[in-house]
CHARMM internal coordinates of N, CA and C (Angstrom, degrees):
IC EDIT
DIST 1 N 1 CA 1.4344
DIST 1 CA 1 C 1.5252
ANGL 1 N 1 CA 1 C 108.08
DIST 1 C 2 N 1.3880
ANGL 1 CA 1 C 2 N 125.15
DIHE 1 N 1 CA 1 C 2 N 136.48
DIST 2 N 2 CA 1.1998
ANGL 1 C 2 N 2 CA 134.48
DIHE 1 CA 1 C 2 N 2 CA 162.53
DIST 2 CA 2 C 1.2736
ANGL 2 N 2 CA 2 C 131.68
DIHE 1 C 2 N 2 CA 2 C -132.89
DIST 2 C 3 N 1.6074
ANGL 2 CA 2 C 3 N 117.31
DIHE 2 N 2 CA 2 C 3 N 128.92
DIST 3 N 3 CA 1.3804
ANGL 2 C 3 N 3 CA 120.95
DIHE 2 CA 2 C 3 N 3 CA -169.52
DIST 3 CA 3 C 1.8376
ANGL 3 N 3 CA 3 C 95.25
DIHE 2 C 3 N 3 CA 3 C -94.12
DIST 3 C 4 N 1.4342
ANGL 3 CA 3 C 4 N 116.65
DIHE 3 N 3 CA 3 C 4 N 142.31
DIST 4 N 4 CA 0.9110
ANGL 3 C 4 N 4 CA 132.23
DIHE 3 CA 3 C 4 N 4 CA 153.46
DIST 4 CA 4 C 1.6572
ANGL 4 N 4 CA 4 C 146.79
DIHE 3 C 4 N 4 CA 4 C -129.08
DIST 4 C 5 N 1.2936
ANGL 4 CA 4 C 5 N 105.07
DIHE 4 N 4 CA 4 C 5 N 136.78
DIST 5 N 5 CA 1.6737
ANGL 4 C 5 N 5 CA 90.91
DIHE 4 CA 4 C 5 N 5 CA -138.26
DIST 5 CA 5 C 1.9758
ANGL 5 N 5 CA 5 C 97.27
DIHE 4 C 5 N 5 CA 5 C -126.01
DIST 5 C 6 N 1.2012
ANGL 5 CA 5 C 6 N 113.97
DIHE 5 N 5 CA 5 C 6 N 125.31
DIST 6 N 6 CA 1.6351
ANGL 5 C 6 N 6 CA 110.93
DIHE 5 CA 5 C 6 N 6 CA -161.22
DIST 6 CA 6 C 1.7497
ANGL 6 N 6 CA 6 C 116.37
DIHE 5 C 6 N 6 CA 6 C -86.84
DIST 6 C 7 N 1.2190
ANGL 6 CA 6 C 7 N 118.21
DIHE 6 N 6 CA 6 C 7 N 79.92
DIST 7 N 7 CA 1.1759
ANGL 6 C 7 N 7 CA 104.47
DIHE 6 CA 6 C 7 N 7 CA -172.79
DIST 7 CA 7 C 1.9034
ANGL 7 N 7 CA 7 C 117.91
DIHE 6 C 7 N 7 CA 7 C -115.71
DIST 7 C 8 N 0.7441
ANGL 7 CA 7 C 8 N 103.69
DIHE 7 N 7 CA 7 C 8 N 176.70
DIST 8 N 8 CA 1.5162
ANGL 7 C 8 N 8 CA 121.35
DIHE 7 CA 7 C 8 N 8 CA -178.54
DIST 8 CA 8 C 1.7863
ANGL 8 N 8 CA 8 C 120.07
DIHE 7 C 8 N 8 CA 8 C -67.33
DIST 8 C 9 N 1.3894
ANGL 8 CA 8 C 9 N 133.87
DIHE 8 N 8 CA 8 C 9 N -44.60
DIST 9 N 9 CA 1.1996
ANGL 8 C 9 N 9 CA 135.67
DIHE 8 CA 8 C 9 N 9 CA 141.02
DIST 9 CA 9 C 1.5356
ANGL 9 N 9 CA 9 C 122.94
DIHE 8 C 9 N 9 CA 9 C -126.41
DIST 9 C 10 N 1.4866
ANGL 9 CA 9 C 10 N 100.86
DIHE 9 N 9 CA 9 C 10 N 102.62
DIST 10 N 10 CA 1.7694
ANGL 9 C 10 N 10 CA 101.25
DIHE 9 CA 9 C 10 N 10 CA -170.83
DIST 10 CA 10 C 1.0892
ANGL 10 N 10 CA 10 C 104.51
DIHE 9 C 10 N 10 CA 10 C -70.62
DIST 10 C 11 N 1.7034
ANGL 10 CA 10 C 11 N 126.32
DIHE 10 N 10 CA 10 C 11 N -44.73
DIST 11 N 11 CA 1.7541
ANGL 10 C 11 N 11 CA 97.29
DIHE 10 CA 10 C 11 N 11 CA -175.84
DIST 11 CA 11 C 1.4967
ANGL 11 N 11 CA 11 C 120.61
DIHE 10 C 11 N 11 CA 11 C -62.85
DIST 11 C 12 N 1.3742
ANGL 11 CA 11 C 12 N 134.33
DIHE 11 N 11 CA 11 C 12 N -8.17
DIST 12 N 12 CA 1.2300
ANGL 11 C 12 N 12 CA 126.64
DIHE 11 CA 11 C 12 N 12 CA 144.41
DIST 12 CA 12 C 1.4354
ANGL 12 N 12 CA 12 C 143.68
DIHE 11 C 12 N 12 CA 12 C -46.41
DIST 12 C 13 N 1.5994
ANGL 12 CA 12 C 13 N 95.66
DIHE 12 N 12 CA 12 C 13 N -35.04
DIST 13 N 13 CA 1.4751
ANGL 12 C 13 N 13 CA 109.95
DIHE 12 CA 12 C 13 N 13 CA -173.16
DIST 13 CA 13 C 1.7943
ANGL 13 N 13 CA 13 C 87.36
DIHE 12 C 13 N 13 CA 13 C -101.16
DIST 13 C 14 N 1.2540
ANGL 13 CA 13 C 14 N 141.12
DIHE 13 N 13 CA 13 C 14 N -29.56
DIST 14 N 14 CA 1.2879
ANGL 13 C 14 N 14 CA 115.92
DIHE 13 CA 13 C 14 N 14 CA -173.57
DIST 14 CA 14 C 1.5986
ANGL 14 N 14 CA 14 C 107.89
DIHE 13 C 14 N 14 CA 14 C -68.39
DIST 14 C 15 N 1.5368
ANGL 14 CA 14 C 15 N 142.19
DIHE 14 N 14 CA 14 C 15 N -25.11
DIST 15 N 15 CA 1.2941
ANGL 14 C 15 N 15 CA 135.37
DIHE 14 CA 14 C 15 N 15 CA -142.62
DIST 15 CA 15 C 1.6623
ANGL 15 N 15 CA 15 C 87.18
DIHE 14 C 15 N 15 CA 15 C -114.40
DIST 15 C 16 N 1.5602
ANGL 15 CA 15 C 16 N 125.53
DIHE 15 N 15 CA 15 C 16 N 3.56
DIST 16 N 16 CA 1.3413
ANGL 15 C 16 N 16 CA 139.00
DIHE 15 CA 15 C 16 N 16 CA 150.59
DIST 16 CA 16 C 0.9813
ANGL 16 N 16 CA 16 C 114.72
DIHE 15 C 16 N 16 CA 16 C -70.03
DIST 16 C 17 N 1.8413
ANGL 16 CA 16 C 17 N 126.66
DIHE 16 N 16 CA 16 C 17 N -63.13
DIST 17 N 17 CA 1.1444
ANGL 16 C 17 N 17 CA 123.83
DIHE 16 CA 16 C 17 N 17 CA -127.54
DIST 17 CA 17 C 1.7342
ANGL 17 N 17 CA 17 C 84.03
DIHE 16 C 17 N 17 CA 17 C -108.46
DIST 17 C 18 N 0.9615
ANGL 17 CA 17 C 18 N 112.67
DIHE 17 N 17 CA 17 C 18 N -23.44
DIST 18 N 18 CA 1.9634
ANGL 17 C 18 N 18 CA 120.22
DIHE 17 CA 17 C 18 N 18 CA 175.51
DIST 18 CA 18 C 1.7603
ANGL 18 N 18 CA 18 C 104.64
DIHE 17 C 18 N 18 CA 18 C -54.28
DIST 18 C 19 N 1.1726
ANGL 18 CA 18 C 19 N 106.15
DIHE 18 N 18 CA 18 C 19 N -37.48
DIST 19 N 19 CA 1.4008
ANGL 18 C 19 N 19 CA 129.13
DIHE 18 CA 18 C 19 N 19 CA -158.65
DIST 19 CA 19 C 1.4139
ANGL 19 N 19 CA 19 C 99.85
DIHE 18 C 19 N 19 CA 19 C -71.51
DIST 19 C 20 N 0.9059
ANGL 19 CA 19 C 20 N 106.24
DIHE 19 N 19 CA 19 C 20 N -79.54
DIST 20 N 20 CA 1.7943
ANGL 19 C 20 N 20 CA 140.62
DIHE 19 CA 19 C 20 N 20 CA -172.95
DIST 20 CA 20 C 1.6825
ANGL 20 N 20 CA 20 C 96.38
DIHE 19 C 20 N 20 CA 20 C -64.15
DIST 20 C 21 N 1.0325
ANGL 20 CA 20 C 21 N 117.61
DIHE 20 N 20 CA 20 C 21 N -16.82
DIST 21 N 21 CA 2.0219
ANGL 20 C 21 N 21 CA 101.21
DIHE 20 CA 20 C 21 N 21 CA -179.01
DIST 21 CA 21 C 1.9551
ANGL 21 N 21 CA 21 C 90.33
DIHE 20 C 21 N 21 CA 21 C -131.86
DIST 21 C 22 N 0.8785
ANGL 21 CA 21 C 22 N 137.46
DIHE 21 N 21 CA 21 C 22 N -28.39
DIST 22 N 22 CA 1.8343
ANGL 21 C 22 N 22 CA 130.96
DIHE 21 CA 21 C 22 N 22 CA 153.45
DIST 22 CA 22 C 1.6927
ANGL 22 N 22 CA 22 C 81.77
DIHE 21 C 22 N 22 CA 22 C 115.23
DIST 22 C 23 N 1.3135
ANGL 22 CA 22 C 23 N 115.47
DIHE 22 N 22 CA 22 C 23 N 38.26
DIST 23 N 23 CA 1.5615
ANGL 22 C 23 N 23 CA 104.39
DIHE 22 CA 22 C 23 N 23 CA 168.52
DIST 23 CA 23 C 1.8731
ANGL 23 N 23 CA 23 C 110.65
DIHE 22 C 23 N 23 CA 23 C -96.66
DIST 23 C 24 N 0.9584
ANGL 23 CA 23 C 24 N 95.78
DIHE 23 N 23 CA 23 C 24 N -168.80
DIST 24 N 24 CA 1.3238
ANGL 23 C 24 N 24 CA 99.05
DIHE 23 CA 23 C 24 N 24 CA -176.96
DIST 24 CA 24 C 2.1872
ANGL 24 N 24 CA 24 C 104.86
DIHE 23 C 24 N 24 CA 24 C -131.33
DIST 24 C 25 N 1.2190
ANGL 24 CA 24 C 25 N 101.70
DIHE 24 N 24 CA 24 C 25 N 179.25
DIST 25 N 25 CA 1.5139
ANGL 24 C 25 N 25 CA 118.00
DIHE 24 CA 24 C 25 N 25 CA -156.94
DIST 25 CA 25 C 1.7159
ANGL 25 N 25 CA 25 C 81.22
DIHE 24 C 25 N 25 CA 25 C -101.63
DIST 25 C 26 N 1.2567
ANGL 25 CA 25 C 26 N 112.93
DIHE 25 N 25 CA 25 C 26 N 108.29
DIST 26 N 26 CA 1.8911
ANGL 25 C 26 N 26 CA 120.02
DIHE 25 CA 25 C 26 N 26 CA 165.54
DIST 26 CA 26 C 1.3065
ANGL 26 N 26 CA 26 C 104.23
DIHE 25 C 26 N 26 CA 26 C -55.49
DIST 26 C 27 N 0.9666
ANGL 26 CA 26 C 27 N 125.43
DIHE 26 N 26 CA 26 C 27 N 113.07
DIST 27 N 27 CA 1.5885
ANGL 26 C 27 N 27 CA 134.12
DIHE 26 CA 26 C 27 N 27 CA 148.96
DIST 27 CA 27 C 1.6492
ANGL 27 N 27 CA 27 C 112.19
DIHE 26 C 27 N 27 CA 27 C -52.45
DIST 27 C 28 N 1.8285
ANGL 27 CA 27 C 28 N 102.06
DIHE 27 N 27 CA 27 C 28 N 150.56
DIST 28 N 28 CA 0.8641
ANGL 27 C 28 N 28 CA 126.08
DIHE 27 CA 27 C 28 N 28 CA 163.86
DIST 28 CA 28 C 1.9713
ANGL 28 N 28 CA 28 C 112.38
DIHE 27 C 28 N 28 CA 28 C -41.39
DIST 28 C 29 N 1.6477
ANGL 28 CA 28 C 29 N 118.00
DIHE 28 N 28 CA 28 C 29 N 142.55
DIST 29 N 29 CA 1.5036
ANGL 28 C 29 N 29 CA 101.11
DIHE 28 CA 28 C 29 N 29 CA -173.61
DIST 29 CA 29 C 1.6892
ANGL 29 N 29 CA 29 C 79.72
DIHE 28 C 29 N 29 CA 29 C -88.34
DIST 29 C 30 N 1.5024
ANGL 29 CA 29 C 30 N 99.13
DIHE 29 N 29 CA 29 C 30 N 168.34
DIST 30 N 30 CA 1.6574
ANGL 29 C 30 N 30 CA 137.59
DIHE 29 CA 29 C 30 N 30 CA -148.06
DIST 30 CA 30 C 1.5577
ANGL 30 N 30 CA 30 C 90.43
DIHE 29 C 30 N 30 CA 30 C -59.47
DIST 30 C 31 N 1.3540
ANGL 30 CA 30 C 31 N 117.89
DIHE 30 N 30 CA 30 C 31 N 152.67
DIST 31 N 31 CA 1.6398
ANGL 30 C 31 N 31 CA 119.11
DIHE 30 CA 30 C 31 N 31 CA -174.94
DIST 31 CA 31 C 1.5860
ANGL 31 N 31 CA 31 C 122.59
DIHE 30 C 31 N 31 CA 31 C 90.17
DIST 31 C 32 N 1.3856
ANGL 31 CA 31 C 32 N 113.32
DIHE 31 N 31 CA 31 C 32 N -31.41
DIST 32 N 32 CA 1.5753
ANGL 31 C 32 N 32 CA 130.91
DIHE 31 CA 31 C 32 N 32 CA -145.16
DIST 32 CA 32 C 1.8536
ANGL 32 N 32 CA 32 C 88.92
DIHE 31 C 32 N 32 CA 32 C -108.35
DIST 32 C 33 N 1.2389
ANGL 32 CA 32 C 33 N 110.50
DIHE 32 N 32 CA 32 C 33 N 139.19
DIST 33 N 33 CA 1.2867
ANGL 32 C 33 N 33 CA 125.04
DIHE 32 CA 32 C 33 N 33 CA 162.14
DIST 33 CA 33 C 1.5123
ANGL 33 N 33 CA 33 C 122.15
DIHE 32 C 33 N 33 CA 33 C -72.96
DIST 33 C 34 N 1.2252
ANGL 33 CA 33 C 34 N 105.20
DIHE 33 N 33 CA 33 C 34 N -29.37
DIST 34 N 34 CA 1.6802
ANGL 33 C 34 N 34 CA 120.34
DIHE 33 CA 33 C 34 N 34 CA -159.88
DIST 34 CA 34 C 1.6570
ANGL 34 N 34 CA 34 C 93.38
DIHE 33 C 34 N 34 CA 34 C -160.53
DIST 34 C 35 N 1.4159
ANGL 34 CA 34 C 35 N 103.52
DIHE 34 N 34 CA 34 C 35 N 165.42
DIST 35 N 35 CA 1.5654
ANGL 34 C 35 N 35 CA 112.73
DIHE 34 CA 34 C 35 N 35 CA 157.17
DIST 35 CA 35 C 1.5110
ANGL 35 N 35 CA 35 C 119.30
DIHE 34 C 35 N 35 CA 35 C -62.02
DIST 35 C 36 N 1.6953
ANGL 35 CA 35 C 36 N 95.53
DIHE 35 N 35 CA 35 C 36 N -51.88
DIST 36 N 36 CA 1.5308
ANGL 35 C 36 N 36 CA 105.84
DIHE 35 CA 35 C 36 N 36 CA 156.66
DIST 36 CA 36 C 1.9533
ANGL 36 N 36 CA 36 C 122.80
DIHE 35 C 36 N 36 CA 36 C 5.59
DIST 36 C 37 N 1.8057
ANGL 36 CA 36 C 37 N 76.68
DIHE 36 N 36 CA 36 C 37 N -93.43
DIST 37 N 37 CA 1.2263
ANGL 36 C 37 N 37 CA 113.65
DIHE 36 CA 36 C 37 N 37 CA 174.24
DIST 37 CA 37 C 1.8464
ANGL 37 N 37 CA 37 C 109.66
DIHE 36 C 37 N 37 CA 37 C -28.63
DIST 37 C 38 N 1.4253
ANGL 37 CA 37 C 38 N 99.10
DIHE 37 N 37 CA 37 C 38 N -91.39
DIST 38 N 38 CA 1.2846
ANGL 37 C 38 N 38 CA 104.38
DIHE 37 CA 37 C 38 N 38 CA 166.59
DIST 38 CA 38 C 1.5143
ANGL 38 N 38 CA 38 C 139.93
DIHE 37 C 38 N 38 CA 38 C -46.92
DIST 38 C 39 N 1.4590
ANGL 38 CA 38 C 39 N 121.79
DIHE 38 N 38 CA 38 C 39 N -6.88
DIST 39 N 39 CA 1.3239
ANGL 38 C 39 N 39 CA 126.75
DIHE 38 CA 38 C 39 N 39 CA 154.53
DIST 39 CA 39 C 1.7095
ANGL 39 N 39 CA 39 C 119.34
DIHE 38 C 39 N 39 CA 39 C -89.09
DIST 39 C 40 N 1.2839
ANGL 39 CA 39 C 40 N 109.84
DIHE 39 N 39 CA 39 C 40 N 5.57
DIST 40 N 40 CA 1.5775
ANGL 39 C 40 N 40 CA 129.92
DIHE 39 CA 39 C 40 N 40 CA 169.95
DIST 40 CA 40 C 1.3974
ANGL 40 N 40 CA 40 C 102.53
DIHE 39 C 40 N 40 CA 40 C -102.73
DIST 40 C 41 N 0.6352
ANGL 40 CA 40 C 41 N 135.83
DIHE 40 N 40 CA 40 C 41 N -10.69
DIST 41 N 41 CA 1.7451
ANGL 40 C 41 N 41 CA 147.96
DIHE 40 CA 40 C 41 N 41 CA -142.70
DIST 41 CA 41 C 1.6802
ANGL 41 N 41 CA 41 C 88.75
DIHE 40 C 41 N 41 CA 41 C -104.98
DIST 41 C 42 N 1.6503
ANGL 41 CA 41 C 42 N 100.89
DIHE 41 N 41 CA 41 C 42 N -49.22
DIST 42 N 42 CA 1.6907
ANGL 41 C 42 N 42 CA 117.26
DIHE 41 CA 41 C 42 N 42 CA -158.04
DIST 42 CA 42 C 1.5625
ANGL 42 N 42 CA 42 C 87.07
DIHE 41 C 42 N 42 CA 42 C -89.72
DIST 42 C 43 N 0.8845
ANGL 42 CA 42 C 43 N 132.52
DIHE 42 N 42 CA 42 C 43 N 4.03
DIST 43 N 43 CA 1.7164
ANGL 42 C 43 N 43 CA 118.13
DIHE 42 CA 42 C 43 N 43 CA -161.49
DIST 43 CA 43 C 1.2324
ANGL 43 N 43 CA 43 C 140.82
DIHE 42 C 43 N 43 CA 43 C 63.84
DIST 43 C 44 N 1.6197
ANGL 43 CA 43 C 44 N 98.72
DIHE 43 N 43 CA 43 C 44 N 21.81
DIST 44 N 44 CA 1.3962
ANGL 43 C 44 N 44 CA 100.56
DIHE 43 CA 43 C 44 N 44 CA 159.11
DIST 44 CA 44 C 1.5578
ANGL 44 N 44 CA 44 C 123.79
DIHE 43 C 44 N 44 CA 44 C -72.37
DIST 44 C 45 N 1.5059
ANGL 44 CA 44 C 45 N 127.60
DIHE 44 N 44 CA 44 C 45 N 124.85
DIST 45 N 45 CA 1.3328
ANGL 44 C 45 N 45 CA 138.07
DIHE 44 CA 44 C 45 N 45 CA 161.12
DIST 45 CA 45 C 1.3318
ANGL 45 N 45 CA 45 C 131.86
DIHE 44 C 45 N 45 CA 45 C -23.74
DIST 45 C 46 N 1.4312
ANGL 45 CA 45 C 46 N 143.71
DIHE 45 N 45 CA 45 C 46 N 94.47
DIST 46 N 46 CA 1.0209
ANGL 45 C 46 N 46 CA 134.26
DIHE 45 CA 45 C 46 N 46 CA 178.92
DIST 46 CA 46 C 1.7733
ANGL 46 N 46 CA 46 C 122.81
DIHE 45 C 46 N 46 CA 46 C -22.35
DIST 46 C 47 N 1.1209
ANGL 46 CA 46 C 47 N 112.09
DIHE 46 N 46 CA 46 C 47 N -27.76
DIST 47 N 47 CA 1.2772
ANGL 46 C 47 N 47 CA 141.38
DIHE 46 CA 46 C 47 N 47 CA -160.43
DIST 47 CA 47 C 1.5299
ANGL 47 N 47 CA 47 C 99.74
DIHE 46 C 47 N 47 CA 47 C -82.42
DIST 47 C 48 N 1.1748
ANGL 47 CA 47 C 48 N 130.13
DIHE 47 N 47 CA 47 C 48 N -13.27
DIST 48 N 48 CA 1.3420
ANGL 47 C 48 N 48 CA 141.41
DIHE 47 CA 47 C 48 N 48 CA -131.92
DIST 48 CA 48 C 1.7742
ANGL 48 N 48 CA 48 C 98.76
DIHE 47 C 48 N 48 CA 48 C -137.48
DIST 48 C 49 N 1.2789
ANGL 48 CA 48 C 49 N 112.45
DIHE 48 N 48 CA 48 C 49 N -47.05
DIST 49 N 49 CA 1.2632
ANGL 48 C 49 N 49 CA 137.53
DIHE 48 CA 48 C 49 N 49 CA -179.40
DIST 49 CA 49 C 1.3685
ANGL 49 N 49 CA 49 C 109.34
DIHE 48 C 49 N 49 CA 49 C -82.72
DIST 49 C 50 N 1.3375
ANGL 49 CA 49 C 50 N 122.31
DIHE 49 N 49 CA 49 C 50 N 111.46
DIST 50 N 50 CA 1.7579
ANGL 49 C 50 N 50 CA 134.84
DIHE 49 CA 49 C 50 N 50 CA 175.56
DIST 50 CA 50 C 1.6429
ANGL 50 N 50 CA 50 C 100.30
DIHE 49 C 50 N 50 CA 50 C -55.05
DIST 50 C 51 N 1.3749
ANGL 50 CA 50 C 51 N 107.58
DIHE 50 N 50 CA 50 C 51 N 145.80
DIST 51 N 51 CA 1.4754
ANGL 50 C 51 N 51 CA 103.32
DIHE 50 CA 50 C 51 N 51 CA 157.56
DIST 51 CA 51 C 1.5756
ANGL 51 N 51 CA 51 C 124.65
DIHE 50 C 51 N 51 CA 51 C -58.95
DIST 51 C 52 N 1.7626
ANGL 51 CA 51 C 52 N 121.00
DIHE 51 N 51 CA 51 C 52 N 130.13
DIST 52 N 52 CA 1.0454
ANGL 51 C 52 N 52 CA 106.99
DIHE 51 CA 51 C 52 N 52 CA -144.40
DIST 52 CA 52 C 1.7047
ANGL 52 N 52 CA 52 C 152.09
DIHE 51 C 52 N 52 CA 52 C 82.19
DIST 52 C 53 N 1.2352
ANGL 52 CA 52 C 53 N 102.71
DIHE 52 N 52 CA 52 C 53 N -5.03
DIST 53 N 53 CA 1.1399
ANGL 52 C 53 N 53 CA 122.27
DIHE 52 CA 52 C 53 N 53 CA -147.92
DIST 53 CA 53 C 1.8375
ANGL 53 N 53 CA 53 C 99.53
DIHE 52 C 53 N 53 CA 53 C -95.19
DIST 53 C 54 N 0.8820
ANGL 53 CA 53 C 54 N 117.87
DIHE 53 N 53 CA 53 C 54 N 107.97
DIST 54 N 54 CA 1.6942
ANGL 53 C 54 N 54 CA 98.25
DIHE 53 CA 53 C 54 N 54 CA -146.76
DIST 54 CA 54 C 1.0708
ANGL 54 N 54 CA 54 C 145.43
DIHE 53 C 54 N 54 CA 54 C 124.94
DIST 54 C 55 N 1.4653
ANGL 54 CA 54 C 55 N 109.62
DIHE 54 N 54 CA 54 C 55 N -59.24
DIST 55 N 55 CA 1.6140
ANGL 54 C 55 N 55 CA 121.88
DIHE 54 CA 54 C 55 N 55 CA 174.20
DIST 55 CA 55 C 1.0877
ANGL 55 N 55 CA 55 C 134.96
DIHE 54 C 55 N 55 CA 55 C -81.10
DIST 55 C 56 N 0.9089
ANGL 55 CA 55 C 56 N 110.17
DIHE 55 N 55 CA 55 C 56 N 4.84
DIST 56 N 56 CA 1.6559
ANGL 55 C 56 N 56 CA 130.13
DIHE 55 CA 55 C 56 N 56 CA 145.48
DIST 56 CA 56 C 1.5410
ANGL 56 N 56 CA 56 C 111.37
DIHE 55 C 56 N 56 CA 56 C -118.04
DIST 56 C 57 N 1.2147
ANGL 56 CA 56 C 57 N 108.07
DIHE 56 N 56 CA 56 C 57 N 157.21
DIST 57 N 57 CA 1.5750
ANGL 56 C 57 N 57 CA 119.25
DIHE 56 CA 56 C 57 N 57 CA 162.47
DIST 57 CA 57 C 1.6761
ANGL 57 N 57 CA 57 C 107.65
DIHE 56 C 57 N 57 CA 57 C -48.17
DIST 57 C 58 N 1.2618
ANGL 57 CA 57 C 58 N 117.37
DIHE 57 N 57 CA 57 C 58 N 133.81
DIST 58 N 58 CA 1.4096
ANGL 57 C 58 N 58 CA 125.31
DIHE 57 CA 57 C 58 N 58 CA 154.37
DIST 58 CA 58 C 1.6987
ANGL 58 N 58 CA 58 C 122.58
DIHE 57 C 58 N 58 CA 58 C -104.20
DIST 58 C 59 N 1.1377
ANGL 58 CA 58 C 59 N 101.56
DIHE 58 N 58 CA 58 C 59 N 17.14
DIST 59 N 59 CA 1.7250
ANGL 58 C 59 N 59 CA 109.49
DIHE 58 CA 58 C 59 N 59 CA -174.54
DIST 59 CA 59 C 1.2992
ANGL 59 N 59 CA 59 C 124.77
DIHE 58 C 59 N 59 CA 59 C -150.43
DIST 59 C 60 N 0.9803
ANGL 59 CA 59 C 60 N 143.03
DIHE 59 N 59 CA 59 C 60 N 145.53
DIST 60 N 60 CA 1.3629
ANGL 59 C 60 N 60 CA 150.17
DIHE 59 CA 59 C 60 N 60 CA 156.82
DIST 60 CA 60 C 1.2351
ANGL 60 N 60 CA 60 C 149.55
DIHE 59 C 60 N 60 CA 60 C -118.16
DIST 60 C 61 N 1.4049
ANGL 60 CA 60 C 61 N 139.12
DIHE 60 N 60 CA 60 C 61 N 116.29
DIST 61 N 61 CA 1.1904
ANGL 60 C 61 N 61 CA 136.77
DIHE 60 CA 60 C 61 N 61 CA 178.69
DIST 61 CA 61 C 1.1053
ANGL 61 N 61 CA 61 C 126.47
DIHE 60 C 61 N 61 CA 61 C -85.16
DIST 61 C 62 N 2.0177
ANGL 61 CA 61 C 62 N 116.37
DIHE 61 N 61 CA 61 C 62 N 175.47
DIST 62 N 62 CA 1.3658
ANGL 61 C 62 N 62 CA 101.38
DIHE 61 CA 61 C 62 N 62 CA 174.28
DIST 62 CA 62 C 1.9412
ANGL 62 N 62 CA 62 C 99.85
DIHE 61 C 62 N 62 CA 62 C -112.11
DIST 62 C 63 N 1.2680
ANGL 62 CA 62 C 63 N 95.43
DIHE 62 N 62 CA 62 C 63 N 163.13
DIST 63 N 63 CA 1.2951
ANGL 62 C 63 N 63 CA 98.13
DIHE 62 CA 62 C 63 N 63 CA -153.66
DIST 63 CA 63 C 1.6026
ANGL 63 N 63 CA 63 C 93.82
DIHE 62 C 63 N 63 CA 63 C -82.97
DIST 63 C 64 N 1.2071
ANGL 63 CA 63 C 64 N 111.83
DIHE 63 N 63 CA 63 C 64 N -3.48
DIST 64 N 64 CA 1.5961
ANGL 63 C 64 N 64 CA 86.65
DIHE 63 CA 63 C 64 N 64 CA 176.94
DIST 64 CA 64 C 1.5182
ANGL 64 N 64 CA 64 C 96.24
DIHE 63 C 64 N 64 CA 64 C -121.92
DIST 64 C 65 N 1.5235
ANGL 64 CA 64 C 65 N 137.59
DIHE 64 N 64 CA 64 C 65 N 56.15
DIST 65 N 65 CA 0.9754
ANGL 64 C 65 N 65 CA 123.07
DIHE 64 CA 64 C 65 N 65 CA 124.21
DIST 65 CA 65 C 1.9030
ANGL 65 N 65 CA 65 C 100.97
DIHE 64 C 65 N 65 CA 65 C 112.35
DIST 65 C 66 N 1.0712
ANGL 65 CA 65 C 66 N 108.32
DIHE 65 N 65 CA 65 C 66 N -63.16
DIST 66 N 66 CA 1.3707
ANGL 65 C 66 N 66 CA 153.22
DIHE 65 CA 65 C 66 N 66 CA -154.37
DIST 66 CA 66 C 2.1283
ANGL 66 N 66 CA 66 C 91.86
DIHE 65 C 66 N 66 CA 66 C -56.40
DIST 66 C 67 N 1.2460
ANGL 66 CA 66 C 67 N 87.22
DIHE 66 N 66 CA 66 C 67 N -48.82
DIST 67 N 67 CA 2.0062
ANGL 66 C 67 N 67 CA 82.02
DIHE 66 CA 66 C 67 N 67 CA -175.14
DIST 67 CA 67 C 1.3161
ANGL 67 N 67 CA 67 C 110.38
DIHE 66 C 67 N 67 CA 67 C -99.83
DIST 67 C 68 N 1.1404
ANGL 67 CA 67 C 68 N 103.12
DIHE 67 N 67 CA 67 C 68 N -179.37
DIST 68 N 68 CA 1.9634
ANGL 67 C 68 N 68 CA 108.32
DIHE 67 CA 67 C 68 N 68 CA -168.59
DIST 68 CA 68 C 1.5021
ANGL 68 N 68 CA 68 C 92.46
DIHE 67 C 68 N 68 CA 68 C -89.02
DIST 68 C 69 N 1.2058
ANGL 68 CA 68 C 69 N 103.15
DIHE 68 N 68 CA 68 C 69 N 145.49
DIST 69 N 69 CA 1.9349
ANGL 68 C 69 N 69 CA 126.13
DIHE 68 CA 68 C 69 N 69 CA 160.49
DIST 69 CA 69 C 1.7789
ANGL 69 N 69 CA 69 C 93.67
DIHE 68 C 69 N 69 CA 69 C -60.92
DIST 69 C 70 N 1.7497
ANGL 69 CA 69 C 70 N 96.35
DIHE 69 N 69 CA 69 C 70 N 130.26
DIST 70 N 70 CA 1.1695
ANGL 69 C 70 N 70 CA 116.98
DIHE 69 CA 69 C 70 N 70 CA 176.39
DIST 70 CA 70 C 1.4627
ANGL 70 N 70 CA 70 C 108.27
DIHE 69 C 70 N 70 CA 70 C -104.73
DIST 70 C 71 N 1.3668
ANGL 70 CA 70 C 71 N 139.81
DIHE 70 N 70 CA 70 C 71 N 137.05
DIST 71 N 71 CA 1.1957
ANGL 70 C 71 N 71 CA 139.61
DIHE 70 CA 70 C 71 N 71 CA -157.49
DIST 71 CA 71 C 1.8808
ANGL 71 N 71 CA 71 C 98.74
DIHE 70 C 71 N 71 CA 71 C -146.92
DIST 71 C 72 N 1.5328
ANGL 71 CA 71 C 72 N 107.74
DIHE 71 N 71 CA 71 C 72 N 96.50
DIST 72 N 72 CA 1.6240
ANGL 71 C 72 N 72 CA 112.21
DIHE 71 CA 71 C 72 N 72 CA 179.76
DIST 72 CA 72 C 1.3129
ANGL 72 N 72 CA 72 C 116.07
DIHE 71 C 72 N 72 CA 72 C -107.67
END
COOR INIT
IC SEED 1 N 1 CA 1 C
IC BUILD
């Protein structure tokens, strides 16, 4: 399950919303420097990708499993 939530600067709101609900910042999957990285990986277009857009985590989970992946 994933909640997704549309805002204006997510790495702001993720190192909030991690905070405030005891989730943690999703890492890049294994190989990948960044999400960045790994959404280039898939062939997404630079063109496609905001400046920034990536290089930090935009999401967070909870570490025990139990709540939905938040995606800001």
């Amino acid at each position: 399950m994933q909640l997704t939530i549309d805002c204006a600067h997510p790495q702001l709101m993720v190192e909030f919303w991690a905070e405030a609900l005891g989730y943690v910042q999703e890492p890049p999957p294994a190989g990948h420097a960044s999400w960045r990285a790994y959404w280039q990986d898939l062939g997404v277009a630079d063109e496609e990708l905001p400046p920034g857009s990536g290089d930090l985590p935009e999401s967070i989970i909870d570490p025990t499993g139990r709540g939905p992946r938040i995606w800001l």
